[in-house]
N, C-alpha and C positions, 0 to 999 in steps of 0.2 A: 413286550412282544419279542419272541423269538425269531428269529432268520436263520436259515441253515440253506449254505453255499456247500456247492462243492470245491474240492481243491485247486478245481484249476479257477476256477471264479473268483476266488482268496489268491489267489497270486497273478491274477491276468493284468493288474497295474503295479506290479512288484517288477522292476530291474533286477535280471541275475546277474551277476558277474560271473562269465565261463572261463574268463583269464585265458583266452585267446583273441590273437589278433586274424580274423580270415583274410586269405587272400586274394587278388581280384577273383579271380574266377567263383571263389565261396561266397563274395559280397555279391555278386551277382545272381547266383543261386538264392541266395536268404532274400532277396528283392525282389525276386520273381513274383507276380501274380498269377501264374499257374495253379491250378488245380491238384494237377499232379505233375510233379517234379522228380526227375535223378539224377543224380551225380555219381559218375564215375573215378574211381581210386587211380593209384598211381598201374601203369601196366610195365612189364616185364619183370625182371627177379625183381623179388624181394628178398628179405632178409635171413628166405631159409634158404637150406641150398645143402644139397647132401655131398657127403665126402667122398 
């Protein structure tokens, strides 16, 4: 007998490693039971910045 899963079905009990550690505020986010969720980035300059 054949089964054809899709990919995320083949990997929905697979552990990724993303070789990050988050931080409270991301651990928080990831544990939300919301529906819909955002998180906001870092605010003021960033790393461009003209001459």
């Amino acid at each position: 007998m054949l089964t054809v899963t899709s990919g995320l079905e083949r990997f929905a009990n697979d552990e990724v490693d993303l070789g990050y550690e988050p931080f409270p505020k991301q651990k928080e986010f990831h544990a939300s039971p919301a529906k819909y969720r955002l998180f906001g980035g870092p605010r003021g300059r960033g790393s461009r910045r003209r001459c």
